[in-house]
Biotite code that builds the C-alpha atoms (Angstrom):
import biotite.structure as struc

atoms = struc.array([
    struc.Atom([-14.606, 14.192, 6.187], chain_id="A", res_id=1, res_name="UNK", atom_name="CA", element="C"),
    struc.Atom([-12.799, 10.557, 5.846], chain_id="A", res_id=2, res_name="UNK", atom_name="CA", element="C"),
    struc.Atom([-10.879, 9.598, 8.661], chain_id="A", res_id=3, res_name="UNK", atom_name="CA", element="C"),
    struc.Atom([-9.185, 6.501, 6.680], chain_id="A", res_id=4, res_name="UNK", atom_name="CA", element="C"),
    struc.Atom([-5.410, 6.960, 7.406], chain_id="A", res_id=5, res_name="UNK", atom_name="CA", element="C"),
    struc.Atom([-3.802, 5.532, 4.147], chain_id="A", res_id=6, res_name="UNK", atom_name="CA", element="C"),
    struc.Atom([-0.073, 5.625, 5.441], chain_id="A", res_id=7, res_name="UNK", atom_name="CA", element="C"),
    struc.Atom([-1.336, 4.028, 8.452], chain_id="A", res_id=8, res_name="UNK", atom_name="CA", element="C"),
    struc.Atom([-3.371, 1.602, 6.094], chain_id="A", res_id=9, res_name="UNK", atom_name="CA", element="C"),
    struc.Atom([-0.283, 1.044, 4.134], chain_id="A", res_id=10, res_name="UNK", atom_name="CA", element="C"),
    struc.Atom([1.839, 0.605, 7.141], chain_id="A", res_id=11, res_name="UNK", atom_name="CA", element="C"),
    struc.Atom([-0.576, -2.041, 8.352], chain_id="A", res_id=12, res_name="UNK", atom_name="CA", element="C"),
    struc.Atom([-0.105, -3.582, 4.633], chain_id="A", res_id=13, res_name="UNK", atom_name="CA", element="C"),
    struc.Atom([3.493, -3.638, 5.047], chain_id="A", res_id=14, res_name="UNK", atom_name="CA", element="C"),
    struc.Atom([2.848, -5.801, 8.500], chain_id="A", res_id=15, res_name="UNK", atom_name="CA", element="C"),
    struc.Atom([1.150, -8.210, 6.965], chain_id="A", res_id=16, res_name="UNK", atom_name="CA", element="C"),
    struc.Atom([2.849, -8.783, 3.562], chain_id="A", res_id=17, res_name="UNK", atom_name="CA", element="C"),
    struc.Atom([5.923, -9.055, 5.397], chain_id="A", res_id=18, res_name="UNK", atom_name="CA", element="C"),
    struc.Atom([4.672, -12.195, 7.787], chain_id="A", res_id=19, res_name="UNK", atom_name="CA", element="C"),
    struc.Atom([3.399, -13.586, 4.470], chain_id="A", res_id=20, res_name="UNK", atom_name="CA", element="C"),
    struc.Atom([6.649, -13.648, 2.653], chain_id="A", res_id=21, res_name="UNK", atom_name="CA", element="C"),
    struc.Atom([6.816, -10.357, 0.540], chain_id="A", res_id=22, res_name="UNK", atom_name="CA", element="C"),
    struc.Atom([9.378, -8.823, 2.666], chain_id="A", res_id=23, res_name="UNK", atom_name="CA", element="C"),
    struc.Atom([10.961, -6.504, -0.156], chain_id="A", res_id=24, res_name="UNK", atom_name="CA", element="C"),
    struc.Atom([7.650, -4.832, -1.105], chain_id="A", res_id=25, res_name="UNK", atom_name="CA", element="C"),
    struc.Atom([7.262, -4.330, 2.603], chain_id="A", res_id=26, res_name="UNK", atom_name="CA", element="C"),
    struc.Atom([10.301, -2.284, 3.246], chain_id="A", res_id=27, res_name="UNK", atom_name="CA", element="C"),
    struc.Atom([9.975, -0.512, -0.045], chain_id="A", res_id=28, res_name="UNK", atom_name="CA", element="C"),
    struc.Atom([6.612, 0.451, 0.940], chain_id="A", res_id=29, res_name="UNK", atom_name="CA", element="C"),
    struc.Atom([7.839, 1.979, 4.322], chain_id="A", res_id=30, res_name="UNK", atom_name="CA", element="C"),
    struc.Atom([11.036, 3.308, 2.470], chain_id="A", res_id=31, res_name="UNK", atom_name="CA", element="C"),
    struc.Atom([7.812, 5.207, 0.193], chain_id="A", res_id=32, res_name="UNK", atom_name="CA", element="C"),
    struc.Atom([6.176, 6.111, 3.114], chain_id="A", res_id=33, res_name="UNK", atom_name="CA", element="C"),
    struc.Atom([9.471, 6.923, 5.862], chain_id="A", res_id=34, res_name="UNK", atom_name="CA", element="C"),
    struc.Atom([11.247, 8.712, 2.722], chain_id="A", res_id=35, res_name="UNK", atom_name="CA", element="C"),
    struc.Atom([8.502, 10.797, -0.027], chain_id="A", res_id=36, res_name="UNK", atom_name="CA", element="C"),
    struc.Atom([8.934, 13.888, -0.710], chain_id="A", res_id=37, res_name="UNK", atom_name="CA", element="C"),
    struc.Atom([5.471, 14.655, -0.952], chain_id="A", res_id=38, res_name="UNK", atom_name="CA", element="C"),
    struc.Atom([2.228, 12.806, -0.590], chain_id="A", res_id=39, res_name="UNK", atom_name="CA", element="C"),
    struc.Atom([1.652, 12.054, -4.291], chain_id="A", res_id=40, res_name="UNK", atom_name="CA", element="C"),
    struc.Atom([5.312, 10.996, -4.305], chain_id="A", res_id=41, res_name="UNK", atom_name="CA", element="C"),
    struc.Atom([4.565, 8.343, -1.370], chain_id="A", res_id=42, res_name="UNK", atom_name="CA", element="C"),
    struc.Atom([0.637, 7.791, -3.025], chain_id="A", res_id=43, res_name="UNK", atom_name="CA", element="C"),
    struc.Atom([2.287, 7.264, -6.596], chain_id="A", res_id=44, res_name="UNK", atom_name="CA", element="C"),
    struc.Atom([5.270, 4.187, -4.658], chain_id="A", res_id=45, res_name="UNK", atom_name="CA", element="C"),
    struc.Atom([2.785, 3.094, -2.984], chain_id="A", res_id=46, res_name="UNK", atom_name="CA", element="C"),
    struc.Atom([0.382, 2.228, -5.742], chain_id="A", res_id=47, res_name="UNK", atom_name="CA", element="C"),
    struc.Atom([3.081, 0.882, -7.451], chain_id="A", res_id=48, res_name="UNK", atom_name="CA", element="C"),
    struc.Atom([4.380, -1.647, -4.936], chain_id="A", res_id=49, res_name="UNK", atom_name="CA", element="C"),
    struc.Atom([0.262, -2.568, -4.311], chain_id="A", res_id=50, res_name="UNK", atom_name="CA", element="C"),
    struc.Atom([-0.335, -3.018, -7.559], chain_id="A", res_id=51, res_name="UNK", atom_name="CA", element="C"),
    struc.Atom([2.376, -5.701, -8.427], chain_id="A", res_id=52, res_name="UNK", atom_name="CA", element="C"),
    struc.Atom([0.830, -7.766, -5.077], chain_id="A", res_id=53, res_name="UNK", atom_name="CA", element="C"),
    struc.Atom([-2.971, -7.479, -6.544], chain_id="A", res_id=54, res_name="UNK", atom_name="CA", element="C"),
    struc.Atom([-2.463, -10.988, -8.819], chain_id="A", res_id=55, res_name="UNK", atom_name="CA", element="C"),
    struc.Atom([-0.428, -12.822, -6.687], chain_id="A", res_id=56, res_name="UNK", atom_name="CA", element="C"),
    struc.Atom([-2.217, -15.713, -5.455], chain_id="A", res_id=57, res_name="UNK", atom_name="CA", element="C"),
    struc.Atom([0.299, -15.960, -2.042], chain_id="A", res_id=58, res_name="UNK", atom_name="CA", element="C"),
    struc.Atom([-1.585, -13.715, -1.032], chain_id="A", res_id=59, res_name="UNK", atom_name="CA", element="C"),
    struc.Atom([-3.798, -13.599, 2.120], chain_id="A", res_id=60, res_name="UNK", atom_name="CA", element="C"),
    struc.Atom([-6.979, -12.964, 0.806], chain_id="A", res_id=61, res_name="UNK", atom_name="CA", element="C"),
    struc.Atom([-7.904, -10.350, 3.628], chain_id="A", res_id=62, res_name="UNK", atom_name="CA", element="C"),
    struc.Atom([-4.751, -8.944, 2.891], chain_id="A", res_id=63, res_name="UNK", atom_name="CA", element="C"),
    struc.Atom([-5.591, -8.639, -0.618], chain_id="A", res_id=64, res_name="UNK", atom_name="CA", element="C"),
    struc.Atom([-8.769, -7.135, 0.226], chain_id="A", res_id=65, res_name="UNK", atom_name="CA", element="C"),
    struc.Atom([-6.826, -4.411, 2.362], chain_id="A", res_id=66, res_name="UNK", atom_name="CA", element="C"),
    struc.Atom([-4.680, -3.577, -0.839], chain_id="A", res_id=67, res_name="UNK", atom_name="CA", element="C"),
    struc.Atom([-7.535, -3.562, -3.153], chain_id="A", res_id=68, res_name="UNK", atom_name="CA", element="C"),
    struc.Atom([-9.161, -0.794, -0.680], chain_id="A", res_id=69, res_name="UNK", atom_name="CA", element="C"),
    struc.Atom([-5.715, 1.247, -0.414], chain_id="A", res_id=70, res_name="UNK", atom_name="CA", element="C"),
    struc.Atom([-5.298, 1.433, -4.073], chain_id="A", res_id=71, res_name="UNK", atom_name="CA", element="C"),
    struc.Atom([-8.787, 2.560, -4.748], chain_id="A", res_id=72, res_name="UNK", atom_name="CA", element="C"),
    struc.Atom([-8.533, 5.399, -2.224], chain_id="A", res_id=73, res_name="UNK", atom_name="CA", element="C"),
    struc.Atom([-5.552, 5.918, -3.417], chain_id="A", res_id=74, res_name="UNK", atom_name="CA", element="C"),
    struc.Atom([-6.562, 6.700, -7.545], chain_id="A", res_id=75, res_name="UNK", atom_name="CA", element="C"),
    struc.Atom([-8.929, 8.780, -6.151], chain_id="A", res_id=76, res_name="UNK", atom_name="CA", element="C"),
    struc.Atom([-6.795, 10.677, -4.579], chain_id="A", res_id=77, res_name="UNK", atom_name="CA", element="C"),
    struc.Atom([-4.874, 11.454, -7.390], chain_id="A", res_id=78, res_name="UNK", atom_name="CA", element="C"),
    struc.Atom([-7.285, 12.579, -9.717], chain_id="A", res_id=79, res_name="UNK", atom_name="CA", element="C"),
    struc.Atom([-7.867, 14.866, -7.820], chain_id="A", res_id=80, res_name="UNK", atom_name="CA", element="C"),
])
């Protein structure tokens, strides 16, 4: 049983991208999270938002290492 907490993850994210200047994706990604329907809903935003940071070279490298992680967990979880 994983006890990795991807909203939590994400919400921890959203800290961080916000200090480091990407405040839009950061409320969009707790507007994904605060507002889903259902968890593929939020899973499906969230991937989105993530996936538009994972080239940008403003970002924090630990940071980017966060969102790499999130969006991994995240694919698997909806193949399933």
């Amino acid at each position: 049983m994983s006890t990795y907490d991807a909203y939590a993850e994400a919400r921890e994210i959203a800290k961080r991208i916000d200090l480091e200047g990407f405040s839009d994706h950061a409320e969009k990604m707790r507007n994904a999270i605060d507002h889903g329907q259902s968890g593929t809903e939020i899973f499906m935003q969230l991937r989105f938002y993530l996936t538009q940071l994972q080239d940008n070279i403003g970002i924090d490298p630990a940071t980017l290492d966060r969102i790499n992680t999130l969006v991994g967990k995240i694919n698997v979880a909806l193949a399933r």
